[in-house]
mmJSON file of the N, C-alpha and C atoms, coordinates in Angstrom:
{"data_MODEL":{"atom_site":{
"group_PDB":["ATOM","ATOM","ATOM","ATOM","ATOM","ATOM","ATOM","ATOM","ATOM","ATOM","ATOM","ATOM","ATOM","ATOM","ATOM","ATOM","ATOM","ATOM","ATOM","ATOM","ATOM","ATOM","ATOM","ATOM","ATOM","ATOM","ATOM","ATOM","ATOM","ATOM","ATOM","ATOM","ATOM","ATOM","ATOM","ATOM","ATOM","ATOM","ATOM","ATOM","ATOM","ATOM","ATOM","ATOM","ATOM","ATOM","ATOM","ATOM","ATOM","ATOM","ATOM","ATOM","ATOM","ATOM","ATOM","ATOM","ATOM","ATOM","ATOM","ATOM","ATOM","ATOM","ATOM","ATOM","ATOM","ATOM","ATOM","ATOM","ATOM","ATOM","ATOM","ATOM","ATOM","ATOM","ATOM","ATOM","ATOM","ATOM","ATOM","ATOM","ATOM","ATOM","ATOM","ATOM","ATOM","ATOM","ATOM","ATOM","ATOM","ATOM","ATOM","ATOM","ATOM","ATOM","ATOM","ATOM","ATOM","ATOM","ATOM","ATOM","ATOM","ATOM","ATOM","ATOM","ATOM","ATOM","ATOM","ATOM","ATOM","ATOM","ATOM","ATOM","ATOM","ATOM","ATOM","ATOM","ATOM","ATOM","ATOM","ATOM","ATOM","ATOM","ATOM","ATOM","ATOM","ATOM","ATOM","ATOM","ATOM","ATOM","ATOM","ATOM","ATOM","ATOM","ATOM","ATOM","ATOM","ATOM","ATOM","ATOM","ATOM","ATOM","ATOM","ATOM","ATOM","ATOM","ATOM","ATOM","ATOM","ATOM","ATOM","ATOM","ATOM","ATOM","ATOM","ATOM","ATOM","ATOM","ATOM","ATOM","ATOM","ATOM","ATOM","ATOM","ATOM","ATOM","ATOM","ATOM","ATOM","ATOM","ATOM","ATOM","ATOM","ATOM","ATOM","ATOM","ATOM","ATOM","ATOM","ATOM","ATOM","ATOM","ATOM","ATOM","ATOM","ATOM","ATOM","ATOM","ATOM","ATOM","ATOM","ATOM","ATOM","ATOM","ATOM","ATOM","ATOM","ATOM","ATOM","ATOM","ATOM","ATOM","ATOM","ATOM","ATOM","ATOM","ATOM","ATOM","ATOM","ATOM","ATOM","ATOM","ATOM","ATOM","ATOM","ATOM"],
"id":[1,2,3,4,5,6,7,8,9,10,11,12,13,14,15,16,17,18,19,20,21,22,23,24,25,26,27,28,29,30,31,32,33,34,35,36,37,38,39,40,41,42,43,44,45,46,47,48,49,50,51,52,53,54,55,56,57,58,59,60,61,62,63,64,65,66,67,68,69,70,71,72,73,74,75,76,77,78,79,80,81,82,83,84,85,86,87,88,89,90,91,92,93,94,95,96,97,98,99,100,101,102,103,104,105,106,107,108,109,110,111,112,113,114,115,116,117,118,119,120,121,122,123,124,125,126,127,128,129,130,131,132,133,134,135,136,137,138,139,140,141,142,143,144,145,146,147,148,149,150,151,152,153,154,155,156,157,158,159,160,161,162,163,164,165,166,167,168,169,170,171,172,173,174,175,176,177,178,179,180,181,182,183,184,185,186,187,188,189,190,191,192,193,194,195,196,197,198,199,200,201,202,203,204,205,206,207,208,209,210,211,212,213,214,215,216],
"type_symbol":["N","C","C","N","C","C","N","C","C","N","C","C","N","C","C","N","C","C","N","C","C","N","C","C","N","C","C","N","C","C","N","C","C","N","C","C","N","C","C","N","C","C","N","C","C","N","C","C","N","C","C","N","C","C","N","C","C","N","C","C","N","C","C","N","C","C","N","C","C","N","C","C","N","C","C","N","C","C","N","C","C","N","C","C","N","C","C","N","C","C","N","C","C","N","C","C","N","C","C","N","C","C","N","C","C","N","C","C","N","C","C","N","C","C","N","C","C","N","C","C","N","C","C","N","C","C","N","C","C","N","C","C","N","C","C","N","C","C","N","C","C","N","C","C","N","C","C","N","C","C","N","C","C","N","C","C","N","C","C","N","C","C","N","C","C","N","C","C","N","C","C","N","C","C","N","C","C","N","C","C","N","C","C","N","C","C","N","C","C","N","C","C","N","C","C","N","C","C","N","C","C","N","C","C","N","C","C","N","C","C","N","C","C","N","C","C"],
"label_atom_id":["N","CA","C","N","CA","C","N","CA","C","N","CA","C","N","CA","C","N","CA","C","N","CA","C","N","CA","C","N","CA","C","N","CA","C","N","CA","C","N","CA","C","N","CA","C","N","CA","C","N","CA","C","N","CA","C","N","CA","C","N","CA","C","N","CA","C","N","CA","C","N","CA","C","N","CA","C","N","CA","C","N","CA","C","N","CA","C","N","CA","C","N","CA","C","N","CA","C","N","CA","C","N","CA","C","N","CA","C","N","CA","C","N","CA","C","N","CA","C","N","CA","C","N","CA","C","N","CA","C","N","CA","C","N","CA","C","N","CA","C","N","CA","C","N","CA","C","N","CA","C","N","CA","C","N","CA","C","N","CA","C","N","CA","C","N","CA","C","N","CA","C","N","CA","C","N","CA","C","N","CA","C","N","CA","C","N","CA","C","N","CA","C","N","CA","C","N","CA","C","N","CA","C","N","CA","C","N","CA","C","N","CA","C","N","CA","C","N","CA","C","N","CA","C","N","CA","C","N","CA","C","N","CA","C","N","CA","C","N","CA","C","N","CA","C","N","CA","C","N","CA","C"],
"label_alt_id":[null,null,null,null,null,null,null,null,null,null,null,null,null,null,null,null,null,null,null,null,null,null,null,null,null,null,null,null,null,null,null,null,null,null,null,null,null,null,null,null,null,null,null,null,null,null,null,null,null,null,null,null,null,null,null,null,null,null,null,null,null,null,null,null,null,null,null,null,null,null,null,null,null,null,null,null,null,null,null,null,null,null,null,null,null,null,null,null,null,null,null,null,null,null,null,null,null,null,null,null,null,null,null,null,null,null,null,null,null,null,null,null,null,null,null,null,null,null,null,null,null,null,null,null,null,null,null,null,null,null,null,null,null,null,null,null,null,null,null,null,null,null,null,null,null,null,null,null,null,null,null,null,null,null,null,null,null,null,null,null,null,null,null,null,null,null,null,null,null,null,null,null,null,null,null,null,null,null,null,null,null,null,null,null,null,null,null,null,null,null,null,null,null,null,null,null,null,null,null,null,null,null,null,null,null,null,null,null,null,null,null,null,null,null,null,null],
"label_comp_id":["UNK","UNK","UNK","UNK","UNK","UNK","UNK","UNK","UNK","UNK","UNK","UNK","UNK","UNK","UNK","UNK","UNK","UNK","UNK","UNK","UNK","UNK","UNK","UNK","UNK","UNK","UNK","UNK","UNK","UNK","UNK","UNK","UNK","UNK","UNK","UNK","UNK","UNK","UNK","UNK","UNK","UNK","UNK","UNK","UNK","UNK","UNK","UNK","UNK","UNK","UNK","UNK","UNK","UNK","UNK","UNK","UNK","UNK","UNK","UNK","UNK","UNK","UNK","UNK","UNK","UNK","UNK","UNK","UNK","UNK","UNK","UNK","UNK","UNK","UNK","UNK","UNK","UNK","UNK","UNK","UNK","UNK","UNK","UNK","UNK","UNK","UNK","UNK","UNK","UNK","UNK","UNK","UNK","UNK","UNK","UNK","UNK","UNK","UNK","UNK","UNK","UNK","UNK","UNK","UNK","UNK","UNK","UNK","UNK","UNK","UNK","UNK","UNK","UNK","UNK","UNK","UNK","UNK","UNK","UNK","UNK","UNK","UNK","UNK","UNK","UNK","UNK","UNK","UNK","UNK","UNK","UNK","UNK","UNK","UNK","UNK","UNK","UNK","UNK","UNK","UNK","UNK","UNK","UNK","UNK","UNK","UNK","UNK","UNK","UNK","UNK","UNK","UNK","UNK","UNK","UNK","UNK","UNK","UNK","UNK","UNK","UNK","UNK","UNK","UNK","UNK","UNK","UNK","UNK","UNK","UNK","UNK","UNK","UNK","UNK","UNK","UNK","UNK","UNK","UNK","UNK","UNK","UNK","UNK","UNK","UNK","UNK","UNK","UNK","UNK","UNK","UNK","UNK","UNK","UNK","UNK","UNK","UNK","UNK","UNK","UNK","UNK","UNK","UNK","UNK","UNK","UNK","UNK","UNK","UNK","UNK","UNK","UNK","UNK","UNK","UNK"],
"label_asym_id":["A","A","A","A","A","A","A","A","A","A","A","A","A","A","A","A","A","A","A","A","A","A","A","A","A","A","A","A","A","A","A","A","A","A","A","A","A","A","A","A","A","A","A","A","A","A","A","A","A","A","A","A","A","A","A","A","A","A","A","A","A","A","A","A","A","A","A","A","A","A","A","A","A","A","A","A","A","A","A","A","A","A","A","A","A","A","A","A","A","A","A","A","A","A","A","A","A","A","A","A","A","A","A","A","A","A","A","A","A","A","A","A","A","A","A","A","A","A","A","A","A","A","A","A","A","A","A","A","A","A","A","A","A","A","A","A","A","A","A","A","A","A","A","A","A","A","A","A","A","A","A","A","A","A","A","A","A","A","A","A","A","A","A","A","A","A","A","A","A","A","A","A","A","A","A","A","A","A","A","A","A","A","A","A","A","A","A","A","A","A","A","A","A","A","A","A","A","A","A","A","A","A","A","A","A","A","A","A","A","A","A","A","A","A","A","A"],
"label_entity_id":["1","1","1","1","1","1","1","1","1","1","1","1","1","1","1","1","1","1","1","1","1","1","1","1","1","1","1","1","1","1","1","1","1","1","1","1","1","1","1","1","1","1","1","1","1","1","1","1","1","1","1","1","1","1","1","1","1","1","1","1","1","1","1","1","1","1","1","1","1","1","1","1","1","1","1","1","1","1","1","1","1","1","1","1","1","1","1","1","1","1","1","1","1","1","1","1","1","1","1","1","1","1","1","1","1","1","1","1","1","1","1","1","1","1","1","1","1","1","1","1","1","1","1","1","1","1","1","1","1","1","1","1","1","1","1","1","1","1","1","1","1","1","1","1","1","1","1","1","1","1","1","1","1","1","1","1","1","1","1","1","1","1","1","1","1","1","1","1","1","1","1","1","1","1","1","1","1","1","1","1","1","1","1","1","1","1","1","1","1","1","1","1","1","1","1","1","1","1","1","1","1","1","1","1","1","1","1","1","1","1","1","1","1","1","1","1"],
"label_seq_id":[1,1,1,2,2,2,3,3,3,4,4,4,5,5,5,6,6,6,7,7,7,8,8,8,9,9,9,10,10,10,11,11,11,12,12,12,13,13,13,14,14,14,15,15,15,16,16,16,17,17,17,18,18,18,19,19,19,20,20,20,21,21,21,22,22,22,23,23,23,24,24,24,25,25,25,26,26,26,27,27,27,28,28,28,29,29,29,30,30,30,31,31,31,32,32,32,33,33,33,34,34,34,35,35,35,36,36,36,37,37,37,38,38,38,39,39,39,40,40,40,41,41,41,42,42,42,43,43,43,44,44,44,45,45,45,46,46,46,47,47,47,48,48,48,49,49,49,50,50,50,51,51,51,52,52,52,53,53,53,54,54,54,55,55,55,56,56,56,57,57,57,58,58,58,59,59,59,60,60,60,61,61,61,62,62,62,63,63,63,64,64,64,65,65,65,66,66,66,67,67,67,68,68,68,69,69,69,70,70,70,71,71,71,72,72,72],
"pdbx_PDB_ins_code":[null,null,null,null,null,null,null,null,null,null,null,null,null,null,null,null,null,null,null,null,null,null,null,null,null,null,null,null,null,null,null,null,null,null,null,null,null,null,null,null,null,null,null,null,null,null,null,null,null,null,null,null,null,null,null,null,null,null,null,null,null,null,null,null,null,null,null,null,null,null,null,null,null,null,null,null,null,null,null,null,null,null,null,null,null,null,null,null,null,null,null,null,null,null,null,null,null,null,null,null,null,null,null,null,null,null,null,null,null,null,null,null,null,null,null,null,null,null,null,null,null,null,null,null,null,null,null,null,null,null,null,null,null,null,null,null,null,null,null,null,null,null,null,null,null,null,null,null,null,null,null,null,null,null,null,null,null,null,null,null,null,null,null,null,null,null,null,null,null,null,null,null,null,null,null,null,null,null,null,null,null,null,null,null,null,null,null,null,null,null,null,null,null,null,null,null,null,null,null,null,null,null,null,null,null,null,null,null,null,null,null,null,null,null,null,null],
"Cartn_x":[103.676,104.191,104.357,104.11,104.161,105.596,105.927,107.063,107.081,108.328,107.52,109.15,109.039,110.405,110.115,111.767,111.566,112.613,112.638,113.348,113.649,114.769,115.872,116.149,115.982,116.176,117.023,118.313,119.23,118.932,118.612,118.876,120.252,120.958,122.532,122.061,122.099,121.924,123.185,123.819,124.688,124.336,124.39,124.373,125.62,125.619,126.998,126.369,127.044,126.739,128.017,127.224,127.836,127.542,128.152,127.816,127.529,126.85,125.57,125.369,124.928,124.068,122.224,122.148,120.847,120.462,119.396,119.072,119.519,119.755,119.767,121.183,122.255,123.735,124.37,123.648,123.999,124.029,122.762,122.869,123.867,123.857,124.512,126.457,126.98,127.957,127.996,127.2,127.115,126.692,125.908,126.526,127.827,127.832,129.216,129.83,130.569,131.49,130.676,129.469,129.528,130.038,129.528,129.827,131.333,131.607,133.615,133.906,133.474,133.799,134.662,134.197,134.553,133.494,132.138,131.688,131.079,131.492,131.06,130.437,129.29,128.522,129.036,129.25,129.168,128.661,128.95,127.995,127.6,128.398,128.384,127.127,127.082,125.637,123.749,124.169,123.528,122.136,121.178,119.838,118.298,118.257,116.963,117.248,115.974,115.971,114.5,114.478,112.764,112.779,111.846,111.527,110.044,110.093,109.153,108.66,107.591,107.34,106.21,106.834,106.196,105.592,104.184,103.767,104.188,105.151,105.208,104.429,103.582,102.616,102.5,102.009,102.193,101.812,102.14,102.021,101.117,99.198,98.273,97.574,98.518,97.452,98.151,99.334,99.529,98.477,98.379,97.377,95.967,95.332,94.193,93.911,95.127,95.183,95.349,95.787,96.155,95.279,94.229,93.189,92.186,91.955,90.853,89.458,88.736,87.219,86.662,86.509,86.109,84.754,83.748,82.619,81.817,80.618,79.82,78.569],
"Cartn_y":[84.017,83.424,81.918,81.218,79.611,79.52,77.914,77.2,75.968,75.946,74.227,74.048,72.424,71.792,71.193,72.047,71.897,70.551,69.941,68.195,68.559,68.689,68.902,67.096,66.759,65.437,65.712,65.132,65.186,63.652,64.097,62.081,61.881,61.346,61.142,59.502,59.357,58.197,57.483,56.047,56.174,54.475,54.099,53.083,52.153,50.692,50.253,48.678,48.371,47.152,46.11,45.302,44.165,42.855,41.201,40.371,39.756,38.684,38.203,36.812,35.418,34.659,34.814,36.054,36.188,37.767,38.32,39.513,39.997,38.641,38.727,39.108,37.834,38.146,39.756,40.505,41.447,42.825,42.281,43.578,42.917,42.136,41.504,42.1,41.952,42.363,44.105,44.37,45.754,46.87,45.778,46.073,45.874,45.103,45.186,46.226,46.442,47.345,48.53,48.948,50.038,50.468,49.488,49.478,49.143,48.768,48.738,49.507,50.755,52.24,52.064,51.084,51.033,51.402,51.547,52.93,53.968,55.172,56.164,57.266,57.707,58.951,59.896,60.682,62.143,63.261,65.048,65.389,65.342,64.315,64.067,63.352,62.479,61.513,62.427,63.989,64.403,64.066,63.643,63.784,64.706,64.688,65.491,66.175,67.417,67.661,67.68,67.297,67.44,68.516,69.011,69.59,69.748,68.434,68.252,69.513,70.049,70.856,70.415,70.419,70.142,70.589,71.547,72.758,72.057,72.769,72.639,72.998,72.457,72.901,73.464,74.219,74.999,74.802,74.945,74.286,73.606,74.843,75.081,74.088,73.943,72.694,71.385,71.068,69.863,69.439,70.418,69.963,69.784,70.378,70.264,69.028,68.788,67.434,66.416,65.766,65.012,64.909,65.803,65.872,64.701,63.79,63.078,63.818,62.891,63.813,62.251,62.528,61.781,61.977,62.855,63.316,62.012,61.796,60.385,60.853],
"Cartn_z":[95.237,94.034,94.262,93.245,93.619,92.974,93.948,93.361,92.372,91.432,90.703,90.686,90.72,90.365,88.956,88.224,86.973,86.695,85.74,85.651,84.004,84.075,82.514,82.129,81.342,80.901,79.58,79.252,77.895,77.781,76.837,76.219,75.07,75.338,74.344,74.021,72.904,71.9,71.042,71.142,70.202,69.569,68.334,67.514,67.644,68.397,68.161,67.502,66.402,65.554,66.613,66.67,67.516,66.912,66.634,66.114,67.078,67.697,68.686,68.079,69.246,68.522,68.588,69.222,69.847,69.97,70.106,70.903,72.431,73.114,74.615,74.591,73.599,73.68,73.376,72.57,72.04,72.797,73.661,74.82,75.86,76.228,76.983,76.558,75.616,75.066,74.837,74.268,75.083,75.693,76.931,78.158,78.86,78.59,79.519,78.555,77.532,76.711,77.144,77.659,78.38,79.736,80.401,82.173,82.049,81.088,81.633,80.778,80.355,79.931,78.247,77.749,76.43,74.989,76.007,74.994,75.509,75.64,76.016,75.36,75.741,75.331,75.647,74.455,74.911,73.872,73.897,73.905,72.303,71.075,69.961,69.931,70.726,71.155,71.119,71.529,71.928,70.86,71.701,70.879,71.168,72.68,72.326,74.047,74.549,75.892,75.929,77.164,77.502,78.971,78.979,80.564,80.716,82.262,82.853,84.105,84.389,85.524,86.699,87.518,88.778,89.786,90.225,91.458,92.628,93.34,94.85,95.28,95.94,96.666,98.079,98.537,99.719,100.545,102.175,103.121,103.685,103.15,103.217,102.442,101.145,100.143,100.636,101.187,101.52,102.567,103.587,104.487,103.895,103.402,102.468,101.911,100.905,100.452,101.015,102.081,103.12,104.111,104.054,104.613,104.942,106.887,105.934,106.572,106.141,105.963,106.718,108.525,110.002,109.791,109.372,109.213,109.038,109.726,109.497,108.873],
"occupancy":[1.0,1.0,1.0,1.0,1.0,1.0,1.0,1.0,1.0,1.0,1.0,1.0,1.0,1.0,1.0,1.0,1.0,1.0,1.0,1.0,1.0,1.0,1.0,1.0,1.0,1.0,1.0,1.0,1.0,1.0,1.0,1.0,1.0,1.0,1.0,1.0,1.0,1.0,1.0,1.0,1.0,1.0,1.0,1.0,1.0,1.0,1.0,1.0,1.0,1.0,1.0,1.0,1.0,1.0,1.0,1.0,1.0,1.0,1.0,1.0,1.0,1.0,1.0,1.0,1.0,1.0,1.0,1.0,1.0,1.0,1.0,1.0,1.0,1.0,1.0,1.0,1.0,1.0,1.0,1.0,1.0,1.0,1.0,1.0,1.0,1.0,1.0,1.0,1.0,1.0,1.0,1.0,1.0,1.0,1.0,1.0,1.0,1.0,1.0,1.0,1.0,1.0,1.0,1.0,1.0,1.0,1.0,1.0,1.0,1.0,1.0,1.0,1.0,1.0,1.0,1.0,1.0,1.0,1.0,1.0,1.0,1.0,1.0,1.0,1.0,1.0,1.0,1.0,1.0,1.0,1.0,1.0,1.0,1.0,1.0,1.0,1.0,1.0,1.0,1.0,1.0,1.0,1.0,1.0,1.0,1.0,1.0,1.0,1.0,1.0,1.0,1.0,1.0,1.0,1.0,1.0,1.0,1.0,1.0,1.0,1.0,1.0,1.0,1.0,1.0,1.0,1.0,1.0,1.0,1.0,1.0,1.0,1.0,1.0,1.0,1.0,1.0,1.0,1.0,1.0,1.0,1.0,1.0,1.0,1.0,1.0,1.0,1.0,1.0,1.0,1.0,1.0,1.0,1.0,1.0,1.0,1.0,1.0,1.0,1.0,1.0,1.0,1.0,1.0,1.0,1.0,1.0,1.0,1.0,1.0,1.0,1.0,1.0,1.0,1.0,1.0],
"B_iso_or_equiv":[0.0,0.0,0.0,0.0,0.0,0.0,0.0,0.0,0.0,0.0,0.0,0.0,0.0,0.0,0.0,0.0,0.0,0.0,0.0,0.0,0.0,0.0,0.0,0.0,0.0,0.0,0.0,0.0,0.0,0.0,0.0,0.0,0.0,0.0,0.0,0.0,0.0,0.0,0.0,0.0,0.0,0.0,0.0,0.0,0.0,0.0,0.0,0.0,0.0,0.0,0.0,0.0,0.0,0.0,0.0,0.0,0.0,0.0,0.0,0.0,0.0,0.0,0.0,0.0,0.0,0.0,0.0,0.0,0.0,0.0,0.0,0.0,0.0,0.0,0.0,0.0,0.0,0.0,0.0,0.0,0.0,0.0,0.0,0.0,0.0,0.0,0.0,0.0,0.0,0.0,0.0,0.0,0.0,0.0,0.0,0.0,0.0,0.0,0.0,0.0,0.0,0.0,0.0,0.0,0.0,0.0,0.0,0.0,0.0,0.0,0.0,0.0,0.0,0.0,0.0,0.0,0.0,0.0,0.0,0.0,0.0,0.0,0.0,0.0,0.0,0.0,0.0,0.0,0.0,0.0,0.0,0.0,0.0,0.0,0.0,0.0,0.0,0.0,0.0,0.0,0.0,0.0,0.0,0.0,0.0,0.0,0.0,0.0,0.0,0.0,0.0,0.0,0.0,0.0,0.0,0.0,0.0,0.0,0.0,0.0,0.0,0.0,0.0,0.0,0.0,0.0,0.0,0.0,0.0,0.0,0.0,0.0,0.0,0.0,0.0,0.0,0.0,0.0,0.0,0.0,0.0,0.0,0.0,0.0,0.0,0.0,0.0,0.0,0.0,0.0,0.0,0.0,0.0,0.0,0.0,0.0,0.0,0.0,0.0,0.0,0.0,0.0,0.0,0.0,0.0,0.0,0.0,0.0,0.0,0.0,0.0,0.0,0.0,0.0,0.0,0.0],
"pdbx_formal_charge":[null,null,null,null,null,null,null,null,null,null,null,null,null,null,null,null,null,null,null,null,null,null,null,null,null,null,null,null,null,null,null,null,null,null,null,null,null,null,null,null,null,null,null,null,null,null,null,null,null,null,null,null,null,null,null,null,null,null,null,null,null,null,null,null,null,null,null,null,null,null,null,null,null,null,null,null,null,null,null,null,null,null,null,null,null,null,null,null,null,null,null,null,null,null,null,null,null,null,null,null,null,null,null,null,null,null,null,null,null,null,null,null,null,null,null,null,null,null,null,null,null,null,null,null,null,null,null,null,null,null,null,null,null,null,null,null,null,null,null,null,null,null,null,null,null,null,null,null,null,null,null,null,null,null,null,null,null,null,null,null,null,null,null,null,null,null,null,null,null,null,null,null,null,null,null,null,null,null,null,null,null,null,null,null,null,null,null,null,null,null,null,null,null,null,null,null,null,null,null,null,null,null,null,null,null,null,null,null,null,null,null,null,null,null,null,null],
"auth_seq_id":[1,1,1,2,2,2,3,3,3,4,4,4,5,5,5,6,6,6,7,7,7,8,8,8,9,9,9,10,10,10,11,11,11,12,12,12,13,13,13,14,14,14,15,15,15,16,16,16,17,17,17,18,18,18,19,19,19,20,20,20,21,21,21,22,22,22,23,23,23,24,24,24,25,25,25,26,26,26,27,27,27,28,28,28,29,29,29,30,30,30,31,31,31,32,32,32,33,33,33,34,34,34,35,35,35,36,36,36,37,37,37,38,38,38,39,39,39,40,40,40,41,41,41,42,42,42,43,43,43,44,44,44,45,45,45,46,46,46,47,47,47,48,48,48,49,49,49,50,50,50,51,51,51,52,52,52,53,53,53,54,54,54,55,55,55,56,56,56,57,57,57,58,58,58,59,59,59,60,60,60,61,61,61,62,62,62,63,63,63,64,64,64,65,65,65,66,66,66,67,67,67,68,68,68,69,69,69,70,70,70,71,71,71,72,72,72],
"auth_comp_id":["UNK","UNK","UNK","UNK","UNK","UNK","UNK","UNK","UNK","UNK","UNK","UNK","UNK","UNK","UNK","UNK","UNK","UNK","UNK","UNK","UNK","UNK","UNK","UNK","UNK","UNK","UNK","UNK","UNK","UNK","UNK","UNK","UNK","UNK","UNK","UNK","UNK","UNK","UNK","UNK","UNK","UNK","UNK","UNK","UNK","UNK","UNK","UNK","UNK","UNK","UNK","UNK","UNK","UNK","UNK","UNK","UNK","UNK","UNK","UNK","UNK","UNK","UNK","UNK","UNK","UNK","UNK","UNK","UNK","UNK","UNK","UNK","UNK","UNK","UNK","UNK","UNK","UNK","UNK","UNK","UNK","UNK","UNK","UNK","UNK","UNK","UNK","UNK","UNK","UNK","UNK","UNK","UNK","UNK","UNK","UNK","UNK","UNK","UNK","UNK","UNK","UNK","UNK","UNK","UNK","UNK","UNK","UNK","UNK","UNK","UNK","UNK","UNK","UNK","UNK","UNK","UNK","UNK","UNK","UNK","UNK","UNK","UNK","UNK","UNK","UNK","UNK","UNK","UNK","UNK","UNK","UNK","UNK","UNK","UNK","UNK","UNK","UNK","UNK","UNK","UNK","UNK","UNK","UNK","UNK","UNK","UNK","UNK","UNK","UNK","UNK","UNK","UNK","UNK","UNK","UNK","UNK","UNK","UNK","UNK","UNK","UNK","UNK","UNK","UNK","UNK","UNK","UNK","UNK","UNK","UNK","UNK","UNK","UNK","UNK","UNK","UNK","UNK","UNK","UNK","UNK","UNK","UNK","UNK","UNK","UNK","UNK","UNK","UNK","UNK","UNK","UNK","UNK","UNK","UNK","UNK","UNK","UNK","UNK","UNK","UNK","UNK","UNK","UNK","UNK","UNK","UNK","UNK","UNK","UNK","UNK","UNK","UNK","UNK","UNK","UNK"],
"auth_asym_id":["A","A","A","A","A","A","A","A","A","A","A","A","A","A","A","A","A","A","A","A","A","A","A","A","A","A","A","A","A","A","A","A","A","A","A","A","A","A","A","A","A","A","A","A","A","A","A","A","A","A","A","A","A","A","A","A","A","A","A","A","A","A","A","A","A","A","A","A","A","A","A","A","A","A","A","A","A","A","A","A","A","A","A","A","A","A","A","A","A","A","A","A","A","A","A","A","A","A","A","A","A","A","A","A","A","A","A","A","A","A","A","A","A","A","A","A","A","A","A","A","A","A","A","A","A","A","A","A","A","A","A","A","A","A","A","A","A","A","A","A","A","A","A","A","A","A","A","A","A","A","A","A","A","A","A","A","A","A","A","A","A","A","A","A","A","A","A","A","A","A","A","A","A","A","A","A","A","A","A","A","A","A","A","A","A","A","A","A","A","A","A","A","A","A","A","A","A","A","A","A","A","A","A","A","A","A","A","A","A","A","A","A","A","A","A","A"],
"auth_atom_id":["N","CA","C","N","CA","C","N","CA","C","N","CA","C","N","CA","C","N","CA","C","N","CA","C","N","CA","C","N","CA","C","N","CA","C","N","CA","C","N","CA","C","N","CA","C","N","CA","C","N","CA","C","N","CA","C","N","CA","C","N","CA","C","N","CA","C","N","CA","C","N","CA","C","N","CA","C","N","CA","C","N","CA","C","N","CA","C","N","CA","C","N","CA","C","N","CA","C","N","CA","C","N","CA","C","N","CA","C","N","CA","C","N","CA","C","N","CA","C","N","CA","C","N","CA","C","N","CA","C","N","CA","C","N","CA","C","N","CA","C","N","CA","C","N","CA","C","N","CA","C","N","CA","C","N","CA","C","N","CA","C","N","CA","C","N","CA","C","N","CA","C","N","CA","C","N","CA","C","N","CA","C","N","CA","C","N","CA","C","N","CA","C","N","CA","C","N","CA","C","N","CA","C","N","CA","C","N","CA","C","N","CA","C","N","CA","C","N","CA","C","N","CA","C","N","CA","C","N","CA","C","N","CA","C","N","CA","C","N","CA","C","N","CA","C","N","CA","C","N","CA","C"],
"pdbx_PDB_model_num":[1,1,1,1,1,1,1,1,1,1,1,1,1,1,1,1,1,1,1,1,1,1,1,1,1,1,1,1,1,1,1,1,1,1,1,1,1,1,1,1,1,1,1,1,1,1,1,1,1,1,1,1,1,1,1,1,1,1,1,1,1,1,1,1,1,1,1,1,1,1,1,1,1,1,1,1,1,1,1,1,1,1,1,1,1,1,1,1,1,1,1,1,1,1,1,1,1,1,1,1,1,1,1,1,1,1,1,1,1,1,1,1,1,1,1,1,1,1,1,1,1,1,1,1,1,1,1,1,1,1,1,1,1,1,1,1,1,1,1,1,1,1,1,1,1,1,1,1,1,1,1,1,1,1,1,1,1,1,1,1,1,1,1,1,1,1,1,1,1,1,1,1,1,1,1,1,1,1,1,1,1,1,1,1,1,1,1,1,1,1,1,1,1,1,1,1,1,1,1,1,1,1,1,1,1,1,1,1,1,1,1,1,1,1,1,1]
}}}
């Protein structure tokens, strides 16, 4: 039986109107009002899930693949 690593991604989204003299100032403002925990997501935010899948590959195909080919 093969293995795969599966990757759950939540994406939480939230809209905050901020007044700015610029584009740059506005993230700039909040950012910071995020990183100093004055706006927080949660699971009201919630917007979408994705899941990515990944084959682990087996001991046999790593070597395979990693393989080089000395042959002249």
């Amino acid at each position: 039986m093969k293995k795969y690593k599966v990757t759950i991604t939540e994406t939480l989204e939230k809209v905050v109107e901020v007044e700015a003299e610029n584009y740059d100032e506005a993230v700039d403002i909040v950012g910071d009002e995020y990183r100093n925990g004055e706006i927080i997501l949660c699971s009201d935010d919630y917007t979408d899930t994705d899941f990515s899948v990944e084959e682990i590959p087996t001991e046999n195909e790593k070597y395979v693949k990693n393989r080089k080919d000395f042959s002249r």
